[in-house]
VEXDREN-2710 file (C-alpha; in Angstrom, 1 decimal):
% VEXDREN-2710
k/r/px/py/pz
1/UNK/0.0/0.0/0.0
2/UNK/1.4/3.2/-1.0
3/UNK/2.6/5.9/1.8
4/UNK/-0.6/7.9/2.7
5/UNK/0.7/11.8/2.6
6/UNK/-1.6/14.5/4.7
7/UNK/-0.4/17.3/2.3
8/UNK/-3.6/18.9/0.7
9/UNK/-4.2/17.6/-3.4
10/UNK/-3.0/20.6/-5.7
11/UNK/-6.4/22.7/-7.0
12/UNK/-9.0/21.3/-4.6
13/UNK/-8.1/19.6/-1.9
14/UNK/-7.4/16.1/0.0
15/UNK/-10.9/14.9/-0.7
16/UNK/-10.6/15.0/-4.6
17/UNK/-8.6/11.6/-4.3
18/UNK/-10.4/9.1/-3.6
19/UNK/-8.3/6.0/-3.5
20/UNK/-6.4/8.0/-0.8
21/UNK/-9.3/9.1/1.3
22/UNK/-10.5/5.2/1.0
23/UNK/-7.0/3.9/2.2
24/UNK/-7.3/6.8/5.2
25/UNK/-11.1/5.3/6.2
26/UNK/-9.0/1.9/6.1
27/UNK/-6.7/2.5/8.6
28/UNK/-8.9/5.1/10.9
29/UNK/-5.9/7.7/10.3
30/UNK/-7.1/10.8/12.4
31/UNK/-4.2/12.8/10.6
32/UNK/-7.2/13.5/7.6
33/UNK/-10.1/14.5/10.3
34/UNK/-11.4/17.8/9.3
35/UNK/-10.1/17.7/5.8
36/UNK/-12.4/15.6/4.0
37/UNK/-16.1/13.4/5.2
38/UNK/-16.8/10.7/4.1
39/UNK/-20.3/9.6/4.0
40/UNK/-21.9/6.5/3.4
41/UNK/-24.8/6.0/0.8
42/UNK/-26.1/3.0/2.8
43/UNK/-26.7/4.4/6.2
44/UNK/-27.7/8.0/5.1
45/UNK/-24.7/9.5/7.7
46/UNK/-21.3/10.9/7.4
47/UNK/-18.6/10.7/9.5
48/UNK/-14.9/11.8/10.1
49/UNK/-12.2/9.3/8.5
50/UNK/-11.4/8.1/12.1
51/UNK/-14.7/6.6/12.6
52/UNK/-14.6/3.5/14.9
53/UNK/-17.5/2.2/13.2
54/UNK/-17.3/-0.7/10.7
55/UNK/-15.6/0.1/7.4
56/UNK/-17.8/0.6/4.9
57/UNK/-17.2/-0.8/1.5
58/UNK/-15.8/1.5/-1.1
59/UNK/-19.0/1.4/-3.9
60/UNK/-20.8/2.4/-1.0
61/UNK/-19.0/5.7/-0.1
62/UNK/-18.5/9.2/-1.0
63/UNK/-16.2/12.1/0.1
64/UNK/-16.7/15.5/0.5
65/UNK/-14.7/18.8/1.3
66/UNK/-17.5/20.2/4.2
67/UNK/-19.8/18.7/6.6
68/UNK/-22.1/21.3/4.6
69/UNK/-21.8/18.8/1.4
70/UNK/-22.3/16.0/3.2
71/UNK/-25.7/17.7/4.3
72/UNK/-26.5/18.9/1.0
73/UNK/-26.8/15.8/0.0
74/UNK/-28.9/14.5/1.9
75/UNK/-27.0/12.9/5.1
76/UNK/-26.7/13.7/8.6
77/UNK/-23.8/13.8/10.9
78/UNK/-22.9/10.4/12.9
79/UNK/-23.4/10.9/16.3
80/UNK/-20.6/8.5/17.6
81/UNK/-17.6/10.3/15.7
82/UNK/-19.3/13.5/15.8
83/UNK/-17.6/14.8/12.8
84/UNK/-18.0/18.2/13.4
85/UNK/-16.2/18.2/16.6
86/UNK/-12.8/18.0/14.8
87/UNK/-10.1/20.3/13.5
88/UNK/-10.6/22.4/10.8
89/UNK/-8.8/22.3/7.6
90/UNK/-5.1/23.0/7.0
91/UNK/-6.7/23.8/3.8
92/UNK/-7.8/27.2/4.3
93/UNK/-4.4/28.6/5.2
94/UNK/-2.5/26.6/2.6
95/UNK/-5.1/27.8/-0.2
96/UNK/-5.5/31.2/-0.3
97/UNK/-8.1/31.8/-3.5
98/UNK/-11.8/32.0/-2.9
99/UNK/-13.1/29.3/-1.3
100/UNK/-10.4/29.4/1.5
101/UNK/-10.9/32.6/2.0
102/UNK/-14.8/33.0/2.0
103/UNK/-14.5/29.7/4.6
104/UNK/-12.1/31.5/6.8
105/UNK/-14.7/34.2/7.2
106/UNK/-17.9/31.9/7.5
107/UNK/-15.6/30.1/10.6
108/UNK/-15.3/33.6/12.0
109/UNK/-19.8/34.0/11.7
110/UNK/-19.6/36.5/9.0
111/UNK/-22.7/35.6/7.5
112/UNK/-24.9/35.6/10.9
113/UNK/-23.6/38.9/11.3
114/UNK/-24.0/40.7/7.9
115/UNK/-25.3/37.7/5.7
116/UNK/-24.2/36.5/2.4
117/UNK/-24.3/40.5/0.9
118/UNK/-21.6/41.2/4.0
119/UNK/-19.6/38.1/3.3
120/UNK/-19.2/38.6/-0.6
121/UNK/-18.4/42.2/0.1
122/UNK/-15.4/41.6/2.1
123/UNK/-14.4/39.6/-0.5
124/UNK/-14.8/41.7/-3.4
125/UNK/-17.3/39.2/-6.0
126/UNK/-20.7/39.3/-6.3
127/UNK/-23.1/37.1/-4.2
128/UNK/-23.9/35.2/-7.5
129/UNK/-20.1/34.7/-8.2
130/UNK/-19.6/33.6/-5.1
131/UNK/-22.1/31.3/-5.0
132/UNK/-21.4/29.5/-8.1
133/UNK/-17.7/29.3/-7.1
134/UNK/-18.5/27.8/-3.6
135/UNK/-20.4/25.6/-5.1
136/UNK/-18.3/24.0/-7.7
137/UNK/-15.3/23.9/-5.1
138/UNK/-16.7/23.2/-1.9
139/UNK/-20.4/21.4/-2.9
140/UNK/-22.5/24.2/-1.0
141/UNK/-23.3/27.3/-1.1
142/UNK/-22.6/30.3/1.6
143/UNK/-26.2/29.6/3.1
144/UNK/-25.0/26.2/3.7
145/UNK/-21.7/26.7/4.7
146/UNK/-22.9/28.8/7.4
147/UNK/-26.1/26.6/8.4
148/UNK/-23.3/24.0/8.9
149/UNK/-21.2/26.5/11.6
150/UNK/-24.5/27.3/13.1
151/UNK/-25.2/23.9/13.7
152/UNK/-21.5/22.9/15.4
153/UNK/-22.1/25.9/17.5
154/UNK/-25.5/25.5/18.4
155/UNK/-24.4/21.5/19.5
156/UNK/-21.8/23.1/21.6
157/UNK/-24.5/25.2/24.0
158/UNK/-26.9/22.5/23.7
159/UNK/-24.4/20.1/25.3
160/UNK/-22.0/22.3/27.1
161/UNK/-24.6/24.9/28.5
162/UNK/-28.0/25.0/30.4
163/UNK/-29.4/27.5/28.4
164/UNK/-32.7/27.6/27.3
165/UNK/-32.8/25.7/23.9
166/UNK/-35.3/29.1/22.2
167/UNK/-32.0/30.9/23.9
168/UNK/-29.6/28.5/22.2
169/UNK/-31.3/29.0/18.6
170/UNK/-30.8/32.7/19.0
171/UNK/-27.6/32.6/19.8
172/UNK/-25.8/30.4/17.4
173/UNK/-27.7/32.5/14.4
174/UNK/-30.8/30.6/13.6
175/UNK/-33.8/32.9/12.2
176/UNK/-36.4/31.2/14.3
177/UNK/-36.8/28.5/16.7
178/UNK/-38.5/26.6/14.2
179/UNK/-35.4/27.1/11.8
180/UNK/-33.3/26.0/14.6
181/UNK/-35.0/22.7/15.3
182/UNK/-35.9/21.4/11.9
183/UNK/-32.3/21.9/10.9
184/UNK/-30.9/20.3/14.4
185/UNK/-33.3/17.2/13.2
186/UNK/-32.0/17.0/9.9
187/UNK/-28.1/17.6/10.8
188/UNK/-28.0/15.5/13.7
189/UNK/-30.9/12.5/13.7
190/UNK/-32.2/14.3/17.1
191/UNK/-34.1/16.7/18.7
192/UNK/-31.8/19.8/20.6
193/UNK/-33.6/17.9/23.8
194/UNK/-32.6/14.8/23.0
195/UNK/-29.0/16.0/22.4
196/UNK/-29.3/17.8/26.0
197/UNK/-30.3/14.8/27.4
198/UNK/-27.6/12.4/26.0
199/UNK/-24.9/14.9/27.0
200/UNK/-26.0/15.4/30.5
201/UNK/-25.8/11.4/31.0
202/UNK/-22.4/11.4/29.6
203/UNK/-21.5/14.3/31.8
204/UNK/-22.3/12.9/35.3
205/UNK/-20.6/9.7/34.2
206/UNK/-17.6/12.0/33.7
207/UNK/-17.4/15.2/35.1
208/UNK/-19.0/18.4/36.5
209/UNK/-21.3/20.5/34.1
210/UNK/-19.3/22.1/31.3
211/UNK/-21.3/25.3/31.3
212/UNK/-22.0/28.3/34.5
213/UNK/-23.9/31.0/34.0
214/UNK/-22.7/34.8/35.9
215/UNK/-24.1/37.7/35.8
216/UNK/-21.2/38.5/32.9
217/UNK/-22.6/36.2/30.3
218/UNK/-21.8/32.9/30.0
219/UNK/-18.7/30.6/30.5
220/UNK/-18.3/27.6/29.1
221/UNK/-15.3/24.7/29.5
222/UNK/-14.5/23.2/25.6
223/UNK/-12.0/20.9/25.0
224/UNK/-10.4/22.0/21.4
225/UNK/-8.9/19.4/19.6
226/UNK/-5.4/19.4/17.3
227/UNK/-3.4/17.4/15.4
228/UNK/-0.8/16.0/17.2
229/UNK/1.8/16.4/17.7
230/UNK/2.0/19.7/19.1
231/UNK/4.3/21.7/20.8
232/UNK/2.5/23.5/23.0
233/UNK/5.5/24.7/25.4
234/UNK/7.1/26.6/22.6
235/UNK/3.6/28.0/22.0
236/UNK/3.2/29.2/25.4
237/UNK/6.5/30.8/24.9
238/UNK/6.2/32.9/22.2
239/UNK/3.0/34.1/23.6
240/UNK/4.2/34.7/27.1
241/UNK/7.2/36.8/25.9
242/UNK/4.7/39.0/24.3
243/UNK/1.8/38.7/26.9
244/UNK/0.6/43.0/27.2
245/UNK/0.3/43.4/30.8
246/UNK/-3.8/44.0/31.4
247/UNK/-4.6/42.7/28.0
248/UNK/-2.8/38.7/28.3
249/UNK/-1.2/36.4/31.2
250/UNK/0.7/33.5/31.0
251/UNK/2.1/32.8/34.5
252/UNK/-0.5/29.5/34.4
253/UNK/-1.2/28.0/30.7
254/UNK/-2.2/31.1/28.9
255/UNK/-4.9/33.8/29.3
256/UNK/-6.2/37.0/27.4
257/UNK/-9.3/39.5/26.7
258/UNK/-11.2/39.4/23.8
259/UNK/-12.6/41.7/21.5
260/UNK/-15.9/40.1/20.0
261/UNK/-18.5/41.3/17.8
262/UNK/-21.6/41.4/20.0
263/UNK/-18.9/41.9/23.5
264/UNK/-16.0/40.6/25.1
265/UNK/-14.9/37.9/26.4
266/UNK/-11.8/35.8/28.3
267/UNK/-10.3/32.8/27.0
268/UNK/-8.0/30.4/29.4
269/UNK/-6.0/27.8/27.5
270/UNK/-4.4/25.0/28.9
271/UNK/-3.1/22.1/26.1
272/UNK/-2.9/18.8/27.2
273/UNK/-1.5/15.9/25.5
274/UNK/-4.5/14.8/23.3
275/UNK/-6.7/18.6/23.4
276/UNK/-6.5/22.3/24.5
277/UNK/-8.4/22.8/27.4
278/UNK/-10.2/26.0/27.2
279/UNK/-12.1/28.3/29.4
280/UNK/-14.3/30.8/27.6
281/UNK/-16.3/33.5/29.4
282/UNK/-18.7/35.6/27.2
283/UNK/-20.8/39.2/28.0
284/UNK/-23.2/37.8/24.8
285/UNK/-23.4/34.1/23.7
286/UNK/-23.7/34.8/20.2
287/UNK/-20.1/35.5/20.4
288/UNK/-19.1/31.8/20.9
289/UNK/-18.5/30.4/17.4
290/UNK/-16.6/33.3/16.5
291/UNK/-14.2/33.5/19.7
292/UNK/-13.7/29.7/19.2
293/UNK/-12.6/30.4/15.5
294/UNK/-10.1/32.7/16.8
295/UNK/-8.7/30.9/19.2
296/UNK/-8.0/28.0/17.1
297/UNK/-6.0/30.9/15.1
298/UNK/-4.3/31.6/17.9
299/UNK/-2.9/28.6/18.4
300/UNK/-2.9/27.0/15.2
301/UNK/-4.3/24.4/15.9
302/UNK/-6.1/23.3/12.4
303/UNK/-2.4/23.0/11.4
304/UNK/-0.9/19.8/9.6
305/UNK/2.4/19.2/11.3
306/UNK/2.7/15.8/9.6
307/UNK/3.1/17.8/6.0
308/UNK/4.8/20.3/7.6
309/UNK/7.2/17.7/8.5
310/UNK/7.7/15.9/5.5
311/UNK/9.1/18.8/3.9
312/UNK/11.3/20.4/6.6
313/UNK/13.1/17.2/7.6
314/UNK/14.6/16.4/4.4
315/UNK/16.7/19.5/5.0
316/UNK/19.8/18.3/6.8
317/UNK/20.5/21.6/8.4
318/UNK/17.3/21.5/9.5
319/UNK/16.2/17.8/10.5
320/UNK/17.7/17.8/13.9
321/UNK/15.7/20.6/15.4
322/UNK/12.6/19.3/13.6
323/UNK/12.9/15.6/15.0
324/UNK/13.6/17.3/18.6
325/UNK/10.7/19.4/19.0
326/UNK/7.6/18.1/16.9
327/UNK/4.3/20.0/15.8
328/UNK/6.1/23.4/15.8
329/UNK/2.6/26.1/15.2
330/UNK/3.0/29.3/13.8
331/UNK/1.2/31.1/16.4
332/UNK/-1.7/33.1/14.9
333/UNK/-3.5/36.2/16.3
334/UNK/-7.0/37.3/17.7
335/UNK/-7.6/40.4/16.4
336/UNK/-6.3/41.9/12.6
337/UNK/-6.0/45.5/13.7
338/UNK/-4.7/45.0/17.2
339/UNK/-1.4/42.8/15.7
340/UNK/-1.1/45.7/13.1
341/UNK/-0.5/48.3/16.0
342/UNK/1.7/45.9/18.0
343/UNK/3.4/44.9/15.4
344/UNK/4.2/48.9/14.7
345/UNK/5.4/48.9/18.4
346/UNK/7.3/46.0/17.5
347/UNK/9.6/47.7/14.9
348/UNK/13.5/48.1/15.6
349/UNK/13.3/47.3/19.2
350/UNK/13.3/44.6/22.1
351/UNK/10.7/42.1/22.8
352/UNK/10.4/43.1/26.0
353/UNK/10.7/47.3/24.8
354/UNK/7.6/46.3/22.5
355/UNK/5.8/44.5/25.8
356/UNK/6.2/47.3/27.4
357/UNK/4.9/50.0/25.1
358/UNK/1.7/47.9/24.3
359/UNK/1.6/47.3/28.5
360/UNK/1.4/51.2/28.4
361/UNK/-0.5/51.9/25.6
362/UNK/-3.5/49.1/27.2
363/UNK/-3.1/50.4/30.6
364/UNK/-3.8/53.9/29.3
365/UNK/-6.5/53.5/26.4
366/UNK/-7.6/49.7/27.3
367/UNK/-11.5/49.4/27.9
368/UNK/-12.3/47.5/31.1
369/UNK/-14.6/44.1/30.3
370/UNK/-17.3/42.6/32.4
371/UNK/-16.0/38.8/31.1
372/UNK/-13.0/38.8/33.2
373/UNK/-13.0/36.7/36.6
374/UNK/-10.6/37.5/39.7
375/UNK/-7.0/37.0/39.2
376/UNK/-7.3/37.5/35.3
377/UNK/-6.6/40.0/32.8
378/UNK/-9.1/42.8/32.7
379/UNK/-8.5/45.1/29.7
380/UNK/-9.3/45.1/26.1
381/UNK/-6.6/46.3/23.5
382/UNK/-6.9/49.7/23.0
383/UNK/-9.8/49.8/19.4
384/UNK/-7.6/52.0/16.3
385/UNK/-10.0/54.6/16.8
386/UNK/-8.7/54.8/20.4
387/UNK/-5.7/54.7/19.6
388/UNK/-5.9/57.7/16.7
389/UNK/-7.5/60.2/19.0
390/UNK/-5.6/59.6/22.3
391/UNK/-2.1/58.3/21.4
392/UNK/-0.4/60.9/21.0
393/UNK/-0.6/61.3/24.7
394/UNK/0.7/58.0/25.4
395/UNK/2.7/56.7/22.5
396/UNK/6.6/57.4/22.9
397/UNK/9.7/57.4/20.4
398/UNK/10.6/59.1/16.9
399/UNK/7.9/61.5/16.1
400/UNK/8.0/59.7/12.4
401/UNK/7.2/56.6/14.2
402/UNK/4.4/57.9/16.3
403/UNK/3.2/59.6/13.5
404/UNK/3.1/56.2/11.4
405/UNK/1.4/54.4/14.5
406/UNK/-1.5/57.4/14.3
407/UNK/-1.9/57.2/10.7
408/UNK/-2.3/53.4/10.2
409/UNK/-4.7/53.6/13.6
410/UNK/-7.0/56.0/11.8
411/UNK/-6.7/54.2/8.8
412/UNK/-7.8/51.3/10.7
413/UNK/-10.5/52.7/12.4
414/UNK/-12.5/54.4/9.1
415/UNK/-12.2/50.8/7.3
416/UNK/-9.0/52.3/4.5
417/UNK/-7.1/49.8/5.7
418/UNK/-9.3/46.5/6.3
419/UNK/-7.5/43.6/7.8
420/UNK/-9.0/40.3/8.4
421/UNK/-8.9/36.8/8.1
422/UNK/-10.8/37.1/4.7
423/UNK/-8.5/39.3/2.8
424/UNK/-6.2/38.2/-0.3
425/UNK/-2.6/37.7/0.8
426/UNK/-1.2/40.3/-2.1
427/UNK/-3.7/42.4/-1.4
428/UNK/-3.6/43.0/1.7
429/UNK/0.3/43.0/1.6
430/UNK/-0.1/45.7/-0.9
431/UNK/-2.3/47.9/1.6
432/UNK/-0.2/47.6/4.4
433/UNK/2.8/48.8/2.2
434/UNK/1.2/51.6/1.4
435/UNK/0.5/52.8/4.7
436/UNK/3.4/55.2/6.5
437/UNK/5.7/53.2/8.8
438/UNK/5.1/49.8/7.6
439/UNK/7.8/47.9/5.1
440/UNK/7.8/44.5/4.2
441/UNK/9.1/42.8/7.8
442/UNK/5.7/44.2/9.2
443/UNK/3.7/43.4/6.4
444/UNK/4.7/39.9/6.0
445/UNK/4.9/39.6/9.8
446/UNK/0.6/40.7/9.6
447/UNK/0.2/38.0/6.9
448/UNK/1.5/35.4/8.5
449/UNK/-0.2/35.7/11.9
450/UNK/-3.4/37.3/10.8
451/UNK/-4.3/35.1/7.6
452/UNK/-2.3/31.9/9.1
453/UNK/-0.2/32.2/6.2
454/UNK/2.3/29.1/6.2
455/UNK/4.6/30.2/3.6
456/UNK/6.0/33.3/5.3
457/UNK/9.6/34.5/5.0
458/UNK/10.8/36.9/7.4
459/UNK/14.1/37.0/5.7
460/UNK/14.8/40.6/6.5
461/UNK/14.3/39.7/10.8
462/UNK/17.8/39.5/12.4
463/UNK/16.5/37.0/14.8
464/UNK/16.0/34.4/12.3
465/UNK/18.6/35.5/10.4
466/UNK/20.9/34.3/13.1
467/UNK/19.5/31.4/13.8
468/UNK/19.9/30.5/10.0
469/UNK/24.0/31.3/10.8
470/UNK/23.3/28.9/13.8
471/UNK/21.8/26.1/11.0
472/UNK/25.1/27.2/9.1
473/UNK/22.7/28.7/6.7
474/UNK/24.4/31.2/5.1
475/UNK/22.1/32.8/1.6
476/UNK/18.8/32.0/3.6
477/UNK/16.3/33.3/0.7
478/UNK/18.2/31.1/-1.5
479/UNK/18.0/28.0/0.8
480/UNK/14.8/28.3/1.7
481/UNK/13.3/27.6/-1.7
482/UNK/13.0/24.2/-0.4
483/UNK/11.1/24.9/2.4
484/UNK/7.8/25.7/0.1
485/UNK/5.1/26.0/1.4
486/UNK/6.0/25.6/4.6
487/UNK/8.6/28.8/5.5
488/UNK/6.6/30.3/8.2
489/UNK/7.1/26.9/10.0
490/UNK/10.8/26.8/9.1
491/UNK/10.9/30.5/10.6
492/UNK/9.5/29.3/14.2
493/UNK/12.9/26.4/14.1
494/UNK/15.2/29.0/13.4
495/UNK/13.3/31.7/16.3
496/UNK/13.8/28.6/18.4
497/UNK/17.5/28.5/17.6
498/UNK/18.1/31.6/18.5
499/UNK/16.5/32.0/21.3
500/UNK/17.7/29.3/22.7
501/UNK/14.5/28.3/24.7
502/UNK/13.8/31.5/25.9
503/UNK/13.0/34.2/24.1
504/UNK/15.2/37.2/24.2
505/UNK/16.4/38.5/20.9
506/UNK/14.6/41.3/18.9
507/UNK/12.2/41.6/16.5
508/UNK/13.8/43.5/13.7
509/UNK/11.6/45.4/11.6
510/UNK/11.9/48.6/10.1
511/UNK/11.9/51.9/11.3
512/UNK/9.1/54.1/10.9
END
């Protein structure tokens, strides 16, 4: 039997082969969960390729890119895999043309928020181009794509929460209750009660209720799962080094404020061996899909570190750091605008001088949330139009560079400059260029975090630069041809190298 590979199929995606996707049903390989379904014509249900259930034959099966195919087409999510409850797909970072992008956004509850006019907006193509091109690539439309993210987040309060369930449809972005029931039937093979009522016998079999209500909103206790491996210390790492004072902790696992749509919230991480434990605290439910989305960008955790692999440890220089510390993530970030500005503060100085400017810039501008608990962060990154108006009381440095850091906050604030998850990588590079202060360290570094981007060289950052003379790299552009399309990851092994294990060098990006 030939080698199975996780790397996504050029133009479209794991799922287009099927003799692979077959041979990954076979052997129950969890690497492929989230990146294709597989769905079975003679049971009516679809599940996740690491199914415990009996192997179906291969005449009677079918793949699919999206749970939102699967339903499309008639079939309705196993409930002993529960194939929604997986990671996403490395897909939508590796690809960056329509479909990846419009999914990104979807993830994030676009189309609950400003519907399918609002999501084809952001990304510049009519709704009927849209459609027609989700359609083709993904086999659903927007409305479906999203009716499927409504339904994994409407499970979650159903199971995890003691909301009401006419609460619950609200919430996760259902029209009506009605709405919200017939497509909880039709998805799942249950009622929402019935769903309730299977998860609260697995819970006191296992453990305490997942979900308390405060007079803040809600908090709820999800377990988010990964690939593995993953190296969650050197994740904790890079964030800690960074952690604004007010705004992020990370004395115990990792902590931080949240700037949703509808609120704020909290989010406590803790990774584990086999999932990230995390604690969410929301002012307004209807904020949960789209913190979770962002927290999974945070930490990188739809990555693919076995493809990642592959490629990286064929380079001698190197395999060594690669076989020592497995499932490397790029770390991600939370919020577009907020990792523009620190990213600004960022340029030409320490780690720890950067910390300490956004520490002063939160302490002064931050807004104070209702989410946060005792002990825990309490401020919210100052918003660009915060920032625009009031930091030039606070901000410190080269005029040129405060006056950069003003300009791009404004910019930011009346929507010239629009930075998201859903934007095209050259694009957006392009804007960000063409705002004052920011060269192509910054704009690369925004890519790469922001958009997940994987194949990110910071060639121009003296930190990795000596960690590539540490590799005994010497023309690192050159060299890391071979790295395609994984450079970003290549870049967190040679941070690592020259750090050292703790991270002390400086970012080195340009001057404003």
């Amino acid at each position: 039997m030939a080698q199975l590979t996780t790397a996504p199929a050029a133009h479209g995606g794991v799922w287009r082969d099927t003799e692979r996707c077959y041979r990954a049903v076979m052997s129950r390989d969890a690497r492929f969960d989230g990146q294709f379904i597989v769905a079975v014509r003679t049971t009516g249900i679809y599940c996740r390729p690491s199914c415990p259930a009996m192997t179906p034959k291969a005449r009677n099966v079918e793949f699919f890119p999206t749970s939102a195919a699967a339903q499309s087409n008639g079939y309705r999510a196993c409930r002993r895999c529960l194939p929604d409850a997986v990671p996403g797909s490395p897909e939508w970072n590796v690809r960056a043309d329509l479909a990846a992008r419009a999914m990104r956004l979807i993830a994030d509850g676009t189309v609950e928020r400003e519907g399918v006019p609002g999501l084809a907006r952001r990304l510049g193509y009519s709704e009927r181009q849209l459609g027609r091109v989700l359609t083709a690539e993904l086999g659903a439309g927007p409305l479906a794509l999203a009716r499927a993210h409504r339904a994994h987040s409407a499970r979650l309060l159903i199971e995890l929460s003691t909301m009401p369930l006419s609460d619950i449809a609200f919430a996760a972005g259902f029209s009506s209750v009605r709405q919200f029931n017939n497509t909880i039937r039709e998805v799942f093979a249950a009622t929402p009660s019935q769903l309730r009522a299977t998860a609260a016998g697995k819970r006191r079999k296992a453990e305490a209720p997942a979900e308390t209500t405060t007079t803040a909103g809600v908090r709820l206790h999800l377990r988010l799962p990964f690939r593995p491996p993953f190296d969650a210390a050197g994740l904790l790492e890079f964030l800690a080094a960074r952690a604004v004072p007010g705004v992020e902790d990370a004395t115990s696992g990792y902590v931080r404020t949240l700037r949703l749509p509808h609120g704020s919230g909290v989010v406590r991480l803790e990774p584990s061996d086999t999932h990230v434990r995390c604690d969410l605290r929301l002012t307004d439910v209807r904020d949960l899909g789209n913190a979770v989305a962002r927290v999974r960008r945070l930490a990188d955790l739809d990555a693919d570190p076995e493809a990642a692999r592959q490629v990286l440890a064929a380079d001698r220089a190197l395999a060594p750091m690669v076989a020592a510390t497995p499932g490397i993530r790029v770390p991600g970030a939370v919020d577009g605008p907020e990792l523009v500005l620190r990213a600004m503060l960022g340029q030409q100085v320490s780690v720890a001088a950067a910390r300490t400017a956004a520490g002063r810039l939160a302490a002064a501008l931050g807004e104070p949330t209702a989410a946060a608990g005792a002990g825990e962060p309490g401020l919210l990154f100052p918003s660009p139009a915060a920032v625009a108006e009031h930091g030039a009381e606070v901000l410190r440095g080269p005029r040129r560079r405060v006056e950069a850091i003003l300009a791009v906050a404004a910019a930011l604030a009346g929507g010239e400059l629009d930075v998201h998850v859903g934007r095209e990588p050259a694009e957006l590079r392009a804007d960000l260029l063409a705002a004052p202060g920011i060269g192509p360290w910054t704009a690369d570094y925004v890519l790469m975090r922001v958009l997940g981007h994987p194949d990110i060289l910071l060639d121009g950052d003296l930190a990795l630069r000596k960690g590539a003379a540490a590799f005994g790299i010497g023309d690192l552009t050159g060299h890391a041809q071979a790295w395609r399309p994984w450079r970003s990851y290549a870049g967190m092994y040679l941070w690592r190298a020259t750090s050292a294990g703790t991270v002390t060098t400086t970012d080195m990006g340009e001057t404003a």
